[in-house]
C-alpha positions as CSV (number, residue, x, y, z in Angstrom):
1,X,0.0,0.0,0.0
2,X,1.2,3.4,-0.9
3,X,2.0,6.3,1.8
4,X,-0.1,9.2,1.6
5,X,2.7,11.3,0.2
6,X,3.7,8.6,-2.6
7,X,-0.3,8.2,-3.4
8,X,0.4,12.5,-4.2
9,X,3.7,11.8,-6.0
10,X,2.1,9.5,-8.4
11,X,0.4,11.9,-10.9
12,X,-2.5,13.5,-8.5
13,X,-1.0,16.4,-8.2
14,X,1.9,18.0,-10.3
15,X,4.8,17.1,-9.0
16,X,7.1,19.9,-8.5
17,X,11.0,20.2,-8.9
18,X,11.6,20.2,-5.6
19,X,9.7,16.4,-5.5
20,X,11.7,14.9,-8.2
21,X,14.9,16.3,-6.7
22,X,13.7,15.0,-3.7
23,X,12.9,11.6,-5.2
24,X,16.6,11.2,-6.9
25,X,18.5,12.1,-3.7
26,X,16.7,9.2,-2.0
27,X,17.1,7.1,-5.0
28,X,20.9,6.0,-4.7
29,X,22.2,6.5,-8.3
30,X,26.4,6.3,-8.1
31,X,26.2,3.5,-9.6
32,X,23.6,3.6,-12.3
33,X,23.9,5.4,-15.8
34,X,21.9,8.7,-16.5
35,X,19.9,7.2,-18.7
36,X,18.6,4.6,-16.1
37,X,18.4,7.0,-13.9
38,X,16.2,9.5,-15.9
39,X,13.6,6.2,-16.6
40,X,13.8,5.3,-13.0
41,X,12.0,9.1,-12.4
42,X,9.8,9.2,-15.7
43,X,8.5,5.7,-14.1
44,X,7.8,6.8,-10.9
45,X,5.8,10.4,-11.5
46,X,4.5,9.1,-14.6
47,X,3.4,12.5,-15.5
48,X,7.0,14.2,-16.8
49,X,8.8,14.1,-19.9
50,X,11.6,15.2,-21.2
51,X,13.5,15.3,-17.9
52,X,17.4,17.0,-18.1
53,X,19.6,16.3,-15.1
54,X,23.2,17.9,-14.9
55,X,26.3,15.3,-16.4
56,X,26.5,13.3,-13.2
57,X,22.8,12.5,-12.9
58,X,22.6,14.9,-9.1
59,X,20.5,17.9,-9.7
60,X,17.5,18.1,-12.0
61,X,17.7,20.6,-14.3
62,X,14.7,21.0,-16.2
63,X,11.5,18.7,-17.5
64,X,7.6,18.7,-19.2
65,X,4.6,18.0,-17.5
66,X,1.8,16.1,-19.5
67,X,-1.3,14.3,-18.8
68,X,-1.7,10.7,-20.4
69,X,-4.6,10.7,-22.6
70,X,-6.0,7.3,-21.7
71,X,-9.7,7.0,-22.4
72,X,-10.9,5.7,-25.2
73,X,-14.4,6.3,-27.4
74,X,-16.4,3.9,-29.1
75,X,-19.8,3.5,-31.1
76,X,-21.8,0.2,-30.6
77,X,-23.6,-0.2,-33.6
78,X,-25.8,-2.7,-32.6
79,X,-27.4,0.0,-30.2
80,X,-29.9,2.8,-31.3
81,X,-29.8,4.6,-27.5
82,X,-27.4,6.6,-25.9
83,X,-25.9,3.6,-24.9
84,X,-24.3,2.8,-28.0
85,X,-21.8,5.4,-26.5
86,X,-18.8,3.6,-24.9
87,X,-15.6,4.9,-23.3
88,X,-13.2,2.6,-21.5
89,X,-10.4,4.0,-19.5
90,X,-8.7,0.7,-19.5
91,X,-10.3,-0.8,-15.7
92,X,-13.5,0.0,-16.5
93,X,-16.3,0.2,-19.6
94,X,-18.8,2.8,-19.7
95,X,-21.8,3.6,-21.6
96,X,-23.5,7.1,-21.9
97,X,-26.5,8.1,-19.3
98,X,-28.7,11.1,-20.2
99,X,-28.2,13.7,-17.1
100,X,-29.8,16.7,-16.0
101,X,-27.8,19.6,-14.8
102,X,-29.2,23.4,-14.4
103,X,-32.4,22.5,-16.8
104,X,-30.1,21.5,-19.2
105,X,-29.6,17.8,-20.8
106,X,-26.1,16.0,-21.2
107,X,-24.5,12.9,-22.1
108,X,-22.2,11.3,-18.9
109,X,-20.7,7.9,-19.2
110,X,-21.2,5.6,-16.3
111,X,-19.5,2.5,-15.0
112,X,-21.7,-0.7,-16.5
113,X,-20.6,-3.9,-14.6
114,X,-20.3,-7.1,-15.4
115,X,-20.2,-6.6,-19.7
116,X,-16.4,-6.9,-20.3
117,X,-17.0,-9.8,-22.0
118,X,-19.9,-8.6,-24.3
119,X,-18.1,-5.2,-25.0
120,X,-14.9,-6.9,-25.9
121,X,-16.7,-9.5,-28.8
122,X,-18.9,-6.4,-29.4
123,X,-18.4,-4.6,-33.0
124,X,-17.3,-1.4,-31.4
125,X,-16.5,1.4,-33.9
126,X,-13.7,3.9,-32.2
127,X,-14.2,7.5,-32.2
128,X,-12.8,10.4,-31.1
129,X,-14.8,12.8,-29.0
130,X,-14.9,15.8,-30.8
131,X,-16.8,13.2,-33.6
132,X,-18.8,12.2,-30.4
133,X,-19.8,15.4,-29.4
134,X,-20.7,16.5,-32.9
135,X,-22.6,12.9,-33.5
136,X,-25.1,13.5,-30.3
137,X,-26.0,17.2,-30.9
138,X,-25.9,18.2,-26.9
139,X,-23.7,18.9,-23.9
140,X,-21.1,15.7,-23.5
141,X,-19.2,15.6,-20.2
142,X,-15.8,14.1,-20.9
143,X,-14.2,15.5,-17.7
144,X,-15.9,12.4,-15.4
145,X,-16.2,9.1,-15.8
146,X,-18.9,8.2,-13.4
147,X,-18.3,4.7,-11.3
148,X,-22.3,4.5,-10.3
């Protein structure tokens, strides 16, 4: 189980300079090459790139912050509803659910349980979500993936 400070370190928050410098003093590197040493640290934070450490792999220098992109967006053909709109973030599928907020109408993908199988053998089309949003003709909410 991870510590409450490694559960931050992991990508829920940005980690700062001053974390990964942190990180590679308690990390032990005389013997290990720069380059080992710079995947050791893209590894661990999994939300830096291009990281630059001075010649002797000590003091980090400079990197790029990016968020993984890892949901995916799929059409079920076989569906005439709005739940022939699938996303899976890799743990978990979800189909879209009709929601109201402020009066208004919009699509939100929630959790469905126990149809890995069918969604896997299922003849799902993949899509992007700016083809999504432009398919439905409302509101989509692609921030949250709801898990009830």
């Amino acid at each position: 189980m991870k510590t409450f400070k490694e559960f931050f370190q992991l990508g829920v928050t940005k980690p700062s300079k001053y974390d990964i410098q942190n990180y590679l003093n308690g990390l032990g590197t005389r013997l290990m090459q720069l380059t080992d040493i710079k995947k050791k640290i893209i590894n661990h934070f999994k939300t830096i790139k291009k990281l630059e450490l001075d010649q002797f792999g000590r003091k980090v220098l400079s990197f790029e912050e990016f968020i993984p992109e890892k949901t995916e967006y799929y059409l079920d053909t076989s569906k005439d509803n709005t739940e022939k709109y699938v996303a899976n973030d890799g743990d978990y599928w979800y189909t879209g659910k009709i929601g109201i907020r402020g009066g208004d109408q919009y699509l939100k993908f929630a959790a469905t349980h126990g149809k890995d199988s069918y969604f896997e053998k299922a003849k799902l089309k993949k899509t992007t979500p700016e083809k999504l949003k432009k398919d439905i003709g409302f509101t989509v909410d692609f921030k949250k993936l709801y898990k009830k």
